[in-house]
C-alpha positions, 0 to 999 in steps of 0.5 A: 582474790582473782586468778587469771588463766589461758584454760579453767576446768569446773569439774575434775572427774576423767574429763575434766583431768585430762583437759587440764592435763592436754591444755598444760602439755599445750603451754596453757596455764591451766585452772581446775576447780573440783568440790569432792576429790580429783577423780571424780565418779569414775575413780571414786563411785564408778567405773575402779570401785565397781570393776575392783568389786566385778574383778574379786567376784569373777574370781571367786566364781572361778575358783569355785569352779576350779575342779572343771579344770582338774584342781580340787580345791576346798575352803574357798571363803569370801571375805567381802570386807577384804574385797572392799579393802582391796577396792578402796586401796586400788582406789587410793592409788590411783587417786595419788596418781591424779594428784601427781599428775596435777603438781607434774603439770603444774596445773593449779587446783582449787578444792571448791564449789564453782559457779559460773558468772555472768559479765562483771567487773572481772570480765567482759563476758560470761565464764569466770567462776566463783569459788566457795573453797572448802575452808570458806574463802571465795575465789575468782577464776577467770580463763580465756577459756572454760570447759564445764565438765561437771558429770552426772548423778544417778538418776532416781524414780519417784517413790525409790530414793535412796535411803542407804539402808532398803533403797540403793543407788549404785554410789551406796551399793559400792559402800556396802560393808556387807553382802545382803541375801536378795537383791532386787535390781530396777534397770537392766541397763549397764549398771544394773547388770554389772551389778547383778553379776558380781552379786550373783557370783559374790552368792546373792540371789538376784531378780533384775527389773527391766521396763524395755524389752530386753537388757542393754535397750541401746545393744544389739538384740542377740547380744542382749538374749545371750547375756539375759541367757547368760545370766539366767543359766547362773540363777538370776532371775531376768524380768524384761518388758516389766514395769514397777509400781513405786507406789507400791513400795514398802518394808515389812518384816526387814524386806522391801516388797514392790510389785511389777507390772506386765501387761494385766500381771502384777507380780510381787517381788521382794529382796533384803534390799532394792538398787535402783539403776536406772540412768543418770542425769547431768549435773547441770544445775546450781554452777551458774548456767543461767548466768550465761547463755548456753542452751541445754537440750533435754537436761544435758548442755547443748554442744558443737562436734567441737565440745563449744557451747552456744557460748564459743569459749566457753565448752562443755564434755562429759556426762553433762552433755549426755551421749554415751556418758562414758569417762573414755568418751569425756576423755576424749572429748576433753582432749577434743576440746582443748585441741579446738580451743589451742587451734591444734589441729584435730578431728570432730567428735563422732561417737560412732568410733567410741567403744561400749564397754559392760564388764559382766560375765561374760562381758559385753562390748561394741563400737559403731552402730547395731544391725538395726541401726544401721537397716533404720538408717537405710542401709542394705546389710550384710552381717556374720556371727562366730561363737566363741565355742569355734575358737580353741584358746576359749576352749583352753580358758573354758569359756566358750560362751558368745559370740562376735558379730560384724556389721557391713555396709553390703553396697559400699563394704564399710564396716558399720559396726562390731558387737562382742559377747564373750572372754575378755570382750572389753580388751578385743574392742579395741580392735574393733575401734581402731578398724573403725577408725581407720575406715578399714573394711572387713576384708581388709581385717581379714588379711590381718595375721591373727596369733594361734591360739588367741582370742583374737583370732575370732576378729579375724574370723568373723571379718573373713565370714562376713566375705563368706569366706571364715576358716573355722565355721 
């Protein structure tokens, strides 16, 4: 059978969703072609599942730390197979939701795999997509327009591939129906160290592995000291600038044992289990790509600031172009594509205006570029760092630790970037972001009328230090 439409999806993760969704709103007819379920990583192995796990660890911890704040509290218990109800009902919901939206826009969806083909009987050129639905039936979708959001995949090290029981990637580690003792984590990217925190709160002793110099490669530098600082102060064990021997993995007596690399020292390590985190990688091969003639750059589907392929009808967003390989930056690109292909008017791409998120504790977070960013890019800087300890509504939480810095062209007075360690970092961004957006300089922020008490008066103050002119330090 074939179906004709104006748009199909191959993909139905946060991207590949809100394609279809802006594409429907467009009065396209619209087709989305998902294998798994609706949701994708982000919903069902990512970002809900790992923040409901982060979100019941925090609170623990803080519960346990009730006397601090004059409550005496005893027979606080965890009861983790409780958390992972709560998780998998949080999961659920928002799964249902999905679903909704779909039948609300009346988008149609087939469950199956999809495979893009080449030029045939049922289209001029490449773009249509074969589809081996769930109940063994072939499909033939063939759009005006496809987006190819078909995400990614934990990446692996030779020698460390998940097995579910010793060797985890983070899809298993969400999975686990009980807390091991140890934890070694490879990677102190994002992953890795959201993981070592809720570990760490949840009671588990944590050693994280990490071959670059510091955590967060890609953060600023003082933000990457304050969360390994952080993290230390807590009981994880932090190793930067290390490398680990995968030939020297093995299991005895119950536990892994791997031996890491600084230099001339190798140090045995060992933990009731191993999480490898150490990126992921597009999910680009078996859909067909060699059907077509869309170029790939390093693994990872090569595309314009419109989302277009080397193919212009055919786009492409998400995890499988790589980039930040965040589902509010497929999101947004989905949307960015959809509003190209419909002639909507619409800005390009820049990645530069999409806030990072890490959703430790504390939390991390930062839009734009880092001070050493910008000053390899040439750039004269001017800079201004204010500690959460200056502000009285995280004296009032109790949780003084961090700091927000503002980056500034110091010639044209461009905010250039914003970098926040500290309470509820991932909510302040957004201010941060829309300055960006808005091309707004730090005076400009500055003049804002900031709420007392509130967190976010530390915007406001670290704009108004960078002039030299903060109110608080």
């Amino acid at each position: 059978m074939t179906i004709s439409c104006d748009v199909a999806v191959l993909g139905g993760g946060t991207g590949g969703y809100i394609a279809a969704i802006r594409a429907a709103q467009l009065g396209k007819e619209v087709v989305i072609i998902e294998q798994d379920k609706l949701g994708g990583t982000c919903l069902h192995r990512g970002c809900i599942p790992s923040k409901a796990l982060l979100r019941s660890a925090e609170l623990y911890a803080q519960m346990k730390d009730s006397a601090s704040f004059g409550i005496e509290t005893s027979g606080v218990t965890l009861v983790f197979p409780k958390v992972q109800e709560r998780k998998q009902g949080i999961v659920d919901q928002l799964h249902k939701g999905v679903q909704y939206l779909m039948r609300k826009n009346k988008i149609q969806v087939l469950q199956g795999k999809g495979r893009v083909i080449g030029p045939s009987i049922f289209s001029p050129k490449s773009g249509a997509v074969a589809v081996e639905l769930s109940d063994g039936e072939m499909e033939t979708v063939v759009p005006a327009n496809l987006i190819i959001a078909t995400g990614s995949r934990p990446r692996f090290l030779p020698g460390l591939i998940p097995d579910g029981k010793h060797i985890l990637s983070s899809d298993e580690a969400l999975s686990m129906e009980e807390l091991p003792e140890s934890m070694l984590i490879v990677g102190g990217g994002v992953i890795g160290v959201e993981w070592a925190s809720l570990l760490n709160d949840f009671g588990v002793q944590v050693t994280v592995v990490e071959a670059a110099d510091q955590l967060l490669p890609a953060e600023d530098e003082e933000v990457a000291r304050e969360l390994q600082k952080q993290l230390q102060k807590r009981g994880v064990t932090v190793m930067t600038g290390v490398k680990v021997l995968t030939d020297s993995y093995e299991v005895k007596d119950g536990l892994v044992h791997i031996s890491a690399q600084r230099g001339d020292d190798v140090t045995i390590l060992q933990g009731d289990k191993l999480l490898v985190s150490v990126g992921r990688q597009a999910n680009v091969e078996n859909i067909g790509l060699e059907n077509t003639d869309i170029g790939l750059q390093q693994g990872f589907i090569r595309v314009n600031e419109h989302m277009q392929t080397t193919e212009p009808h055919i786009y492409a967003i998400g995890d499988c172009i790589g980039g930040l390989q965040l589902a509010h930056a497929a999101s947004h690109e989905g949307l960015v594509a959809v509003n190209h292909l419909a002639g909507e008017s619409s800005h390009a791409y820049e990645a530069s205006q999409v806030p990072r998120c890490v959703y430790t504790r504390p939390e991390v977070a930062s839009v734009g570029i880092t001070e050493k960013e910008a000053k390899q890019q040439g750039r004269e800087v001017k800079t201004a760092k204010v500690p959460f300890s200056a502000i009285g509504k995280a004296l009032v939480q109790g949780e003084r630790e961090g700091f927000v810095k503002i980056v500034a062209d110091a010639v044209t007075n461009d905010l250039v970037g914003v970098q926040i360690i500290g309470a509820h970092a991932t909510e302040l961004i957004a201010q941060a972001a829309l300055a960006q957006l808005l091309d707004a300089t730090p005076w400009e922020i500055g003049q804002a009328v900031f709420a007392h008490p509130s967190l976010s008066e530390i915007i406001g103050e670290a704009a108004l230090a960078v002039e030299g002119r903060s109110l608080s330090l």
